[in-house]
Residue frames relative to the residue before (quaternion, step in Angstrom):
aa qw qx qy qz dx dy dz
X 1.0000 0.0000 0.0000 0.0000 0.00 0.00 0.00
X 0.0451 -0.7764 0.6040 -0.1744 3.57 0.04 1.42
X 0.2643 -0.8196 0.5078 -0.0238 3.06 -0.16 2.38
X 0.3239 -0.7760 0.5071 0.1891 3.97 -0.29 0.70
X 0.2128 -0.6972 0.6115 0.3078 3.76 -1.02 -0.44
X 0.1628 -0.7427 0.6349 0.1376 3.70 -0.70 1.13
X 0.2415 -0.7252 0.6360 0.1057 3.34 -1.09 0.66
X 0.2350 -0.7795 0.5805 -0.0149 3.64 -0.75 1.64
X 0.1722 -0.7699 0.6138 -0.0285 3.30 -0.18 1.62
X 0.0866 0.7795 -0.6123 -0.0998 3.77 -0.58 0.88
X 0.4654 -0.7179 0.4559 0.2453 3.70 -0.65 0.53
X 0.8259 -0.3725 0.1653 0.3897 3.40 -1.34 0.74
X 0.7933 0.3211 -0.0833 0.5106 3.44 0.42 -1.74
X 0.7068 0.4260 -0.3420 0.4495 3.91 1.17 0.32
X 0.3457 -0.7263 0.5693 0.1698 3.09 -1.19 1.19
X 0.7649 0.1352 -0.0377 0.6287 3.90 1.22 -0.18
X 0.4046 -0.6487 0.5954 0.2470 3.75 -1.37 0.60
X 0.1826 0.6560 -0.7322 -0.0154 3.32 -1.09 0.57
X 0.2541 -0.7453 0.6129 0.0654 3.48 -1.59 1.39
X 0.1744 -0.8286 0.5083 0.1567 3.43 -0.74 0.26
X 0.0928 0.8635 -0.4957 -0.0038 3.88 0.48 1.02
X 0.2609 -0.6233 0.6998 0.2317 3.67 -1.54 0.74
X 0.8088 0.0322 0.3052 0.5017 3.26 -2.34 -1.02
X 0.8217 0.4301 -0.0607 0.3689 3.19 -0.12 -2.03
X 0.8248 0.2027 -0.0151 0.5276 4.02 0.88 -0.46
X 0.2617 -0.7794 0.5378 -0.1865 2.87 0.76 2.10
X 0.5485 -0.4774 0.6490 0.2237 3.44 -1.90 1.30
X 0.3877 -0.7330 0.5181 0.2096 4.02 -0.71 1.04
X 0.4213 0.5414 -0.4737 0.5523 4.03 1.71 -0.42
X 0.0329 -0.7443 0.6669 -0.0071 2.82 -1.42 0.71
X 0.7537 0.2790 -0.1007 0.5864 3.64 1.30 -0.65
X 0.7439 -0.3498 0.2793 0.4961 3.85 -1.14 -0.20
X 0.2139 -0.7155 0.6636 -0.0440 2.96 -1.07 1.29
X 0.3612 0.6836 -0.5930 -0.2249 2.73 -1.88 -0.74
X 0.1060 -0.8163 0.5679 -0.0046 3.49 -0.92 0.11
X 0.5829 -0.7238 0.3125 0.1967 3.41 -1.43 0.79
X 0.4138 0.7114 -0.2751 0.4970 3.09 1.46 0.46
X 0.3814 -0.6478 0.5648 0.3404 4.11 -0.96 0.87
X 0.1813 -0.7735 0.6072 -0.0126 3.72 -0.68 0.83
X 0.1088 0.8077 -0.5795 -0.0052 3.50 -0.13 1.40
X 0.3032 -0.7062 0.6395 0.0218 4.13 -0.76 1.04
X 0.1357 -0.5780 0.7921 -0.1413 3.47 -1.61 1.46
X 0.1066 0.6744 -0.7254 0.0874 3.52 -0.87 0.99
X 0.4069 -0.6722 0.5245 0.3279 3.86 -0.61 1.42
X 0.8516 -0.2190 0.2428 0.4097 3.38 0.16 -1.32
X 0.4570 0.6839 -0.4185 0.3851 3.53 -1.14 0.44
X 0.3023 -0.7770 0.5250 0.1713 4.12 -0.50 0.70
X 0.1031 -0.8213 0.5366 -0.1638 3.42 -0.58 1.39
X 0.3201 -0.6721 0.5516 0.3763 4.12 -1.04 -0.64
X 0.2840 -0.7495 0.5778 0.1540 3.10 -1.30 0.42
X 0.0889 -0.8776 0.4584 -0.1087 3.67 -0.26 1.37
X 0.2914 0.8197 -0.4644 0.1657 3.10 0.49 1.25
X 0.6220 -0.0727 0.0390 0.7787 4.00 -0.62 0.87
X 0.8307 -0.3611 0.1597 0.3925 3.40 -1.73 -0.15
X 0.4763 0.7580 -0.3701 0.2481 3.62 1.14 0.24
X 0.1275 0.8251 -0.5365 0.1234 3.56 -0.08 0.61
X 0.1045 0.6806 -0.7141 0.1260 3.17 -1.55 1.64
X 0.2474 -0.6059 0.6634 0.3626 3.49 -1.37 0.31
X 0.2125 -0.6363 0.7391 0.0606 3.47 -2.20 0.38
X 0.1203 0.7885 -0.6005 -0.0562 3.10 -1.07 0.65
X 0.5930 0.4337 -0.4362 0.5196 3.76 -1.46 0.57
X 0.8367 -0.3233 0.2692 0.3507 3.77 1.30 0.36
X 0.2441 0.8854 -0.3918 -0.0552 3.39 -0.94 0.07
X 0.2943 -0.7532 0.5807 0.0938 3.69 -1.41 0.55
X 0.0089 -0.8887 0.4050 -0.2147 3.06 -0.84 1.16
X 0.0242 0.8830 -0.4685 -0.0151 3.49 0.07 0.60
X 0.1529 -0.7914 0.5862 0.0819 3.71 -1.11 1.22
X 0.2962 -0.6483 0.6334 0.3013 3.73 -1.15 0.53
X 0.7916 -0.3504 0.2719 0.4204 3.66 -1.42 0.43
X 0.9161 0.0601 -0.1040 0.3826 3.64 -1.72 0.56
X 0.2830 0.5759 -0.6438 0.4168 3.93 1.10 0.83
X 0.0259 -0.7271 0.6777 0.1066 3.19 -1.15 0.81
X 0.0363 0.7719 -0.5940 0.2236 3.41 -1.50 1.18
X 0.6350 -0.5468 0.3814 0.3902 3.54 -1.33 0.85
X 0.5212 -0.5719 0.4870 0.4050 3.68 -1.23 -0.12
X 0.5372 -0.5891 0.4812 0.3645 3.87 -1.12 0.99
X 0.6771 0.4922 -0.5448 0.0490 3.58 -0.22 -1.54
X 0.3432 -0.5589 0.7124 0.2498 3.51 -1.36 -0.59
X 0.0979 0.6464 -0.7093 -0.2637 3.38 -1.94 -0.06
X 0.1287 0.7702 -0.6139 0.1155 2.76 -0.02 1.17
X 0.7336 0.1896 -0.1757 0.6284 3.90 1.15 -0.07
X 0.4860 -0.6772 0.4634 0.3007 3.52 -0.82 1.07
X 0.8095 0.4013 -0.1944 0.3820 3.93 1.28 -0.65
X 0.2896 0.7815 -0.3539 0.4244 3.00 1.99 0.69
X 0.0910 -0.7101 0.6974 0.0322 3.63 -0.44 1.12
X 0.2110 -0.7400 0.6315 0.0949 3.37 -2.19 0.29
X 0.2368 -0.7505 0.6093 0.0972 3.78 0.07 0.70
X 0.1546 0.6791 -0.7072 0.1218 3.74 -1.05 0.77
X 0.1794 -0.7574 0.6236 -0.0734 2.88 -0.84 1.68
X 0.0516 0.7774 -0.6138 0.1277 4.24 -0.77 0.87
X 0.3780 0.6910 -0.6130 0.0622 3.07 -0.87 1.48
X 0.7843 -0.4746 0.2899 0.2748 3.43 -1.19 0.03
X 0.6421 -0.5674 0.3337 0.3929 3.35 -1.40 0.77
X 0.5714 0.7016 -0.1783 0.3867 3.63 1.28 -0.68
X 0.5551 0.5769 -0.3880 0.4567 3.18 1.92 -0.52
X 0.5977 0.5996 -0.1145 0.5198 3.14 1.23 -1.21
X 0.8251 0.2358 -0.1508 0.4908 3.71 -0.03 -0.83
X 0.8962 0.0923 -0.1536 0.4058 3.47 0.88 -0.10
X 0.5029 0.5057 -0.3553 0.6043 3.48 1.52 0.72
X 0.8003 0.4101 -0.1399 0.4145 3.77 0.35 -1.25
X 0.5877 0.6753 -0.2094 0.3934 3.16 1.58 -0.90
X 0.6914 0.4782 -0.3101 0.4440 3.61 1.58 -0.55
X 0.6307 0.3523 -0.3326 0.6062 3.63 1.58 -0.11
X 0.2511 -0.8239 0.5002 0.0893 3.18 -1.09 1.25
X 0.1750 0.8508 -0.2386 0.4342 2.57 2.00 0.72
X 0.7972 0.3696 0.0344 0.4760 3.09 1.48 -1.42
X 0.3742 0.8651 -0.2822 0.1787 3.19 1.94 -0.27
X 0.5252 0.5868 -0.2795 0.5492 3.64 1.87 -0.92
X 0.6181 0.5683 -0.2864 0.4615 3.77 1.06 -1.26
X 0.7881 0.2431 -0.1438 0.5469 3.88 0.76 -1.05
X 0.4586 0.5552 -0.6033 0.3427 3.34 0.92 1.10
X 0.6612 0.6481 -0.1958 0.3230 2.61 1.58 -1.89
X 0.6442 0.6093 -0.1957 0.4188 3.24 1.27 -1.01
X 0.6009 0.3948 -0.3957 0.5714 4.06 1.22 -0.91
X 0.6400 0.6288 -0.3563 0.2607 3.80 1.02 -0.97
X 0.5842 0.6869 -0.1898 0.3884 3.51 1.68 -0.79
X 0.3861 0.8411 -0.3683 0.0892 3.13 1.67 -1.22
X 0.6765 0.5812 -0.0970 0.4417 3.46 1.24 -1.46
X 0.4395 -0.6804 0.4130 0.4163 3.49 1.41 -0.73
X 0.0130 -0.7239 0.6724 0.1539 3.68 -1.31 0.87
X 0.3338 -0.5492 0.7156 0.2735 3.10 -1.61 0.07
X 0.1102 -0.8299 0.5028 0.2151 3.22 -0.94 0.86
X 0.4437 -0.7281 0.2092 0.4788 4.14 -0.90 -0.07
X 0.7718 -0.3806 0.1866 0.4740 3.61 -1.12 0.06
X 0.8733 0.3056 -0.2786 0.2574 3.24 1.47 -0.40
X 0.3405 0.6134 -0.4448 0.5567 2.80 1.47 1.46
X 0.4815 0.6675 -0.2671 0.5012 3.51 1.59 -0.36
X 0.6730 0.3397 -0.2544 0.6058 3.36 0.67 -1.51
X 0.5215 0.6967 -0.4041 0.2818 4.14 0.32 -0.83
X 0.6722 0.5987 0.0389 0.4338 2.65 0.82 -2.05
X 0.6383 0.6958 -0.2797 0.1739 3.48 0.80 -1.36
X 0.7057 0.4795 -0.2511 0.4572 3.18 1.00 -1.48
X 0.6737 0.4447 -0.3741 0.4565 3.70 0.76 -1.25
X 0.5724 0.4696 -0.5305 0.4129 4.10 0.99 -0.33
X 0.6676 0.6572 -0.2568 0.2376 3.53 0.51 -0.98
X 0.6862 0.5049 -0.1418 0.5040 3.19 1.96 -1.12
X 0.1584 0.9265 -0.1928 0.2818 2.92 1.46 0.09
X 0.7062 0.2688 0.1071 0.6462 3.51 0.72 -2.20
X 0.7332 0.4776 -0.2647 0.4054 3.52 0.97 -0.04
X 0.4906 0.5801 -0.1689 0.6280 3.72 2.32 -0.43
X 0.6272 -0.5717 0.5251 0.0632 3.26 -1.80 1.01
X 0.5854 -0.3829 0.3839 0.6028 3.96 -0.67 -0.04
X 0.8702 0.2682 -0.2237 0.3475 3.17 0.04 -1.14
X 0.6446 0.4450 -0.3854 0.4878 3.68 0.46 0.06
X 0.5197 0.4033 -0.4110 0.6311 3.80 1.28 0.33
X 0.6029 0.4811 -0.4797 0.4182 3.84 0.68 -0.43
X 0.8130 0.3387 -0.1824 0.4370 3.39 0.63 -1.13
X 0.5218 0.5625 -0.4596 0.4472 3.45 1.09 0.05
X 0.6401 0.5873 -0.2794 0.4090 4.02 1.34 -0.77
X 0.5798 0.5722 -0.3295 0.4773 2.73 1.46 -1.34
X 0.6972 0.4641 -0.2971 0.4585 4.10 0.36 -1.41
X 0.4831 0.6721 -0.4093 0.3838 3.88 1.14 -0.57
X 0.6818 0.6893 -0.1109 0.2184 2.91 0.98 -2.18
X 0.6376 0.5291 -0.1564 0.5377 2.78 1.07 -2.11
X 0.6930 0.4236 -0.2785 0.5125 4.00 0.04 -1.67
X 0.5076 0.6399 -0.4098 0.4061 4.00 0.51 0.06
X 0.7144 0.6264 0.0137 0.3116 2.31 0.97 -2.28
X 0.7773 0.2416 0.0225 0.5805 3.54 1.39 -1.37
X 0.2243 0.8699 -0.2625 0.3523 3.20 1.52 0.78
X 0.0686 0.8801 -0.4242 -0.2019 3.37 0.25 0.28
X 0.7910 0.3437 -0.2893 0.4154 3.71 -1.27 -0.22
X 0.2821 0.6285 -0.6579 0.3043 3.41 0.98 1.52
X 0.3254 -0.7772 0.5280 0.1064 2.78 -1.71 1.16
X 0.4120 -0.7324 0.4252 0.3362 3.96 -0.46 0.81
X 0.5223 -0.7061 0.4340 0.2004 3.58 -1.22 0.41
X 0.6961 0.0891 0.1494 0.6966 3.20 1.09 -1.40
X 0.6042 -0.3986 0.6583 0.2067 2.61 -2.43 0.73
X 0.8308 -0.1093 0.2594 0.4801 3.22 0.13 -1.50
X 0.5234 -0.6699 0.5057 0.1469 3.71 -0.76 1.15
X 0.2301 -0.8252 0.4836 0.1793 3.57 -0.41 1.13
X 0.7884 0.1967 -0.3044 0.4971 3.21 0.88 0.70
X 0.2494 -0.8838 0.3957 -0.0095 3.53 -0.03 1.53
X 0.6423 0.0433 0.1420 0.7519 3.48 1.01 -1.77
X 0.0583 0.6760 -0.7112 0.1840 3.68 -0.65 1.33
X 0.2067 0.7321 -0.5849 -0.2815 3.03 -1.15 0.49
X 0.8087 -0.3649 0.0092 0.4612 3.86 -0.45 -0.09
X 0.5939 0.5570 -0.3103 0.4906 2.90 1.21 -0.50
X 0.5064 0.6261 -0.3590 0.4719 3.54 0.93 -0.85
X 0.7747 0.4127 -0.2618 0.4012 3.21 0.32 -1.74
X 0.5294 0.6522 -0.3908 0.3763 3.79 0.86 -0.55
X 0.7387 0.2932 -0.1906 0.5762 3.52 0.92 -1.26
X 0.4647 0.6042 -0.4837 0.4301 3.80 1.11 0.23
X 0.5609 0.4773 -0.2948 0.6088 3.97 0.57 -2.07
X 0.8100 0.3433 -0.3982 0.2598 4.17 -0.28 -1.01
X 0.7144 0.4457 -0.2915 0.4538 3.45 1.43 -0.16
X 0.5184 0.5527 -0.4017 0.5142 3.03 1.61 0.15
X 0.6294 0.5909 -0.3077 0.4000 3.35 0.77 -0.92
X 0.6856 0.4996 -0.2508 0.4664 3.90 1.07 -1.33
X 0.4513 0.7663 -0.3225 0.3243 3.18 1.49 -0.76
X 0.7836 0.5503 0.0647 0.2808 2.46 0.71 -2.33
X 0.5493 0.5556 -0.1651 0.6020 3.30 2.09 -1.02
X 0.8465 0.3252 -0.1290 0.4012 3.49 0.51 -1.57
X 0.3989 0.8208 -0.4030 0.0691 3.72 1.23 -0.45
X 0.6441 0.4840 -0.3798 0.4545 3.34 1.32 -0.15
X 0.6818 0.4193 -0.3311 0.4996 3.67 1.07 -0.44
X 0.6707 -0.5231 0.3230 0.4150 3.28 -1.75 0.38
X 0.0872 -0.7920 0.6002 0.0704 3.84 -0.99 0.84
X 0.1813 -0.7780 0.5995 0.0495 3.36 -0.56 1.39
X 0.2807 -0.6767 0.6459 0.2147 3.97 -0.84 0.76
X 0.5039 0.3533 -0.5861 0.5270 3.40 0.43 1.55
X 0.6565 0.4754 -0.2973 0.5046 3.44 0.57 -0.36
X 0.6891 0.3671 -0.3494 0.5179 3.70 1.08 -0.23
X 0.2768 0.7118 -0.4864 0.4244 3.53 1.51 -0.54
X 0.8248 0.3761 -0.1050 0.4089 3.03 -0.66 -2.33
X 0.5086 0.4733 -0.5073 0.5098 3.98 0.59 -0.15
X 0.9331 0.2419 -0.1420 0.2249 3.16 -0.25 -1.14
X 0.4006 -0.8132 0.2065 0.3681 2.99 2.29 0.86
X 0.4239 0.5798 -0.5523 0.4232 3.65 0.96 1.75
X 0.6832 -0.5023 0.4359 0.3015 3.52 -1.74 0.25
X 0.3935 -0.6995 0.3545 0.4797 3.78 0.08 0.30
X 0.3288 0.7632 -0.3099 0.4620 3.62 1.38 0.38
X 0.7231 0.3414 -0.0756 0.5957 3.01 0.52 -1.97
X 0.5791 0.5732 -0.4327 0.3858 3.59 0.48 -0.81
X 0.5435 0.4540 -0.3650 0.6043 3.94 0.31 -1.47
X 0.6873 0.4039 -0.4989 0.3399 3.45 -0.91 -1.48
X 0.6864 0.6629 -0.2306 0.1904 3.48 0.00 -1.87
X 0.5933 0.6032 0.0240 0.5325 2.92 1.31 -1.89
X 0.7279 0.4194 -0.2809 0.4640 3.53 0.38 -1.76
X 0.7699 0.3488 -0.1817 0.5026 3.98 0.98 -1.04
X 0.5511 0.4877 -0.4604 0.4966 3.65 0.75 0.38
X 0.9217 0.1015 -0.0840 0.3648 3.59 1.03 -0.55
X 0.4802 -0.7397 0.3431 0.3234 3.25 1.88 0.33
X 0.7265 0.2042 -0.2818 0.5925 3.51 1.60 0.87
X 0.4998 -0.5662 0.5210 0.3976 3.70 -1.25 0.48
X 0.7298 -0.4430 0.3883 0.3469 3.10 -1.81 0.64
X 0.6788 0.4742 -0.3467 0.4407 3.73 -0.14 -0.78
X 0.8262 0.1148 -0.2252 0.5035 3.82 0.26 -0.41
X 0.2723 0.6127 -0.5506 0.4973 2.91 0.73 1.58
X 0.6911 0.3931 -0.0606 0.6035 2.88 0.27 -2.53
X 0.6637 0.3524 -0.4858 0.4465 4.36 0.15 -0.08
X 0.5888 0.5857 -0.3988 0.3888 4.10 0.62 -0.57
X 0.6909 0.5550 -0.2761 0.3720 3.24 1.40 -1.49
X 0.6529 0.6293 -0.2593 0.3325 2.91 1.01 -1.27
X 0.5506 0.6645 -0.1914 0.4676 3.67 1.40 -1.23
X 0.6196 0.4510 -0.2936 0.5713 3.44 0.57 -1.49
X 0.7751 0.2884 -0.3460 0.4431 4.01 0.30 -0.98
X 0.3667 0.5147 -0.5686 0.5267 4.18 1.00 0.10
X 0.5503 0.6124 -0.4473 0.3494 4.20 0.17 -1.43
X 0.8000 0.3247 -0.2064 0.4604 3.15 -0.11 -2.06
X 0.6611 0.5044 -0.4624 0.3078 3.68 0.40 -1.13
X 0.8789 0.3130 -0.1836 0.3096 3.50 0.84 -0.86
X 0.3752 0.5947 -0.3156 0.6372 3.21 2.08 0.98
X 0.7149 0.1718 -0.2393 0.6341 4.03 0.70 -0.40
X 0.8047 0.2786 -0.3283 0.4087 3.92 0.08 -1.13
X 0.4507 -0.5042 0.6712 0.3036 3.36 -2.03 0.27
X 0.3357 0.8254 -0.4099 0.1950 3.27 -0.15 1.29
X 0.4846 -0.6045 0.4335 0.4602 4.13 -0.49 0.39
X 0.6229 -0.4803 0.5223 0.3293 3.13 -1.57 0.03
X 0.6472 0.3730 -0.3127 0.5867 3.90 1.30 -0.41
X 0.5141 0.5248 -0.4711 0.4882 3.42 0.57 0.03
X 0.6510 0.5220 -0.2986 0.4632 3.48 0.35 -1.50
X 0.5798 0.7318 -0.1816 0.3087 3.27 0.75 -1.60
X 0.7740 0.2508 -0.0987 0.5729 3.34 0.91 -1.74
X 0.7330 0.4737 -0.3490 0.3415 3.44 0.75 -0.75
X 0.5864 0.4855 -0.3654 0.5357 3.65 1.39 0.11
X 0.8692 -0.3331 0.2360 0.2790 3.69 1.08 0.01
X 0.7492 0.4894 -0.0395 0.4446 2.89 1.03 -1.66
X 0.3162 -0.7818 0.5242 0.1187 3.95 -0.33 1.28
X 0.7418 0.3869 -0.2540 0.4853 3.84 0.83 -1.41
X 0.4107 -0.7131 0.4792 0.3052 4.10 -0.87 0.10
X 0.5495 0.4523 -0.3466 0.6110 3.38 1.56 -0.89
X 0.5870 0.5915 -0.4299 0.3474 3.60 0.17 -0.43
X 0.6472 0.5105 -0.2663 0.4995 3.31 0.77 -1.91
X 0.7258 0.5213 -0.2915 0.3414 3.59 0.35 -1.90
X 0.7286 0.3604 -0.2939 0.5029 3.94 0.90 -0.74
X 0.6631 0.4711 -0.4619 0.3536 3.46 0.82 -0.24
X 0.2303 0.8604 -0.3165 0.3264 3.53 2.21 -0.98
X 0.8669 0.2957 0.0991 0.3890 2.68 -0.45 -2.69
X 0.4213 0.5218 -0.4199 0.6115 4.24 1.79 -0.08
X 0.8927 0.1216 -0.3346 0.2763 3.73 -0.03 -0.18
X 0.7551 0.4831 -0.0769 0.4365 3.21 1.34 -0.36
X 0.4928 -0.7983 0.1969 0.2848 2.83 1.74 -0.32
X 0.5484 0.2963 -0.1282 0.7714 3.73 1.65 -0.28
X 0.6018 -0.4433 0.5770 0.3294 3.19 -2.07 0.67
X 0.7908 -0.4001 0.3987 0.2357 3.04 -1.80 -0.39
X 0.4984 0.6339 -0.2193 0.5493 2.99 1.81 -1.49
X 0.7574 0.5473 -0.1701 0.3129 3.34 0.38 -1.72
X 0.6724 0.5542 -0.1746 0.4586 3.25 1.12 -0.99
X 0.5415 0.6423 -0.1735 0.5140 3.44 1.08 -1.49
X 0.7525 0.4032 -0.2655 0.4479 3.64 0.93 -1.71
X 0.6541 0.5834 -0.2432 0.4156 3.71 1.18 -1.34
X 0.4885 0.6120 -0.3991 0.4770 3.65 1.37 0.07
């Protein structure tokens, strides 16, 4: 999982980015992102996955979706219909803390909005609500997209049956540099997960003390290395035993893991069921 940095370029006379993509005008991300910006997504229709930090769901009939800063995660859209449009809206903490903040008008809007940080899902019938004012979107001036977000915001805001994403965002206080030696340890991860990976050996890669290394880690992502590198390792047991015809000891070694009681308790810690159990529920 090689996390990227997107840079959000907003122009002079905008206070927020809003993109409007069909069939034919595809989001250019293509892999794990993230960025420091609140990132709100409108997908009309179509059944797709949601990939967010280690969270993963599929949706279908569409979707809505709201991220708080640095969550990194795959892009939503689908093509699964040629007449299927996506709206992706990205703006800054500043919109909030130093634009919205002078109408107190808006004070329910910039709760709702620090309250999101973690990510909602929202439901279909706030989706379908929602739909037309997403749709008008690509079709509206600066200002009639300012005030069309703003009216988004609010109906968000008083929404009901939104569903939260995360406990906790794996990346809280990043800064760029951090995130550089984060994407490279995410990336070696990603290469080496079946062999043995010692966070001394990534230390000395990334030219830190195995001290500094943990610390580094522990505040770039609000978790120690090992139950990281164990979650990853699961998510790749998931796929191995969802696409491949494979044993559980196969799965076992080829995700890393040497002990079976180990694997099986670390298994049934993220997912909840044993191996056996899982394997059977397929």
């Amino acid at each position: 999982m090689q996390v990227s940095y997107e840079q959000i370029y907003l122009g002079q006379s905008k206070s927020l980015k809003i993109e409007s993509y069909t069939n034919k005008s595809h989001c250019d991300i293509v892999s794990w992102h993230l960025h420091p910006e609140y990132e709100l997504v409108f997908i009309k229709s179509g059944k797709g996955s949601i990939q967010i930090d280690s969270h993963h769901e599929d949706y279908e009939k569409g979707l809505l979706i709201f991220l708080g800063p640095n969550i990194p995660h795959m892009p939503f859209g689908n093509k699964q219909f040629k007449n299927n449009i996506e709206v992706v809206i990205q703006f800054p903490e500043s919109f909030i803390t130093e634009k919205l903040i002078h109408f107190p008008e808006f004070n329910k809007v910039s709760e709702f909005v620090k309250k999101s940080k973690n990510g909602v899902v929202f439901s279909q019938e706030t989706h379908k609500q929602l739909k037309s004012s997403f749709l008008k979107f690509s079709k509206q001036n600066n200002t009639e997209k300012l005030l069309n977000f703003i009216d988004v915001l609010y109906q968000l805001s008083i929404s009901k049956n939104q569903r939260p994403i995360l406990k906790h965002p794996l990346l809280l206080d990043i800064n760029k540099h951090s995130l550089e030696r984060v994407s490279k340890i995410f990336k070696y991860v990603n290469d080496n997960y079946s062999k043995e990976i010692r966070s001394e050996n990534l230390a000395k890669k990334l030219g830190l003390t195995p001290n500094s290394f943990c610390r580094m880690f522990k505040k770039a992502t609000d978790r120690n290395f090992i139950d990281f590198l164990n979650e990853f390792r699961i998510k790749k047991a998931q796929e191995y035993f969802e696409y491949e015809d494979t044993s559980i000891a196969e799965v076992m070694y080829n995700c890393g893991f040497n002990d079976p009681s180990y694997f099986s308790k670390q298994f049934k810690k993220y997912t909840g069921s044993l191996p056996s159990q899982y394997t059977n529920s397929l």
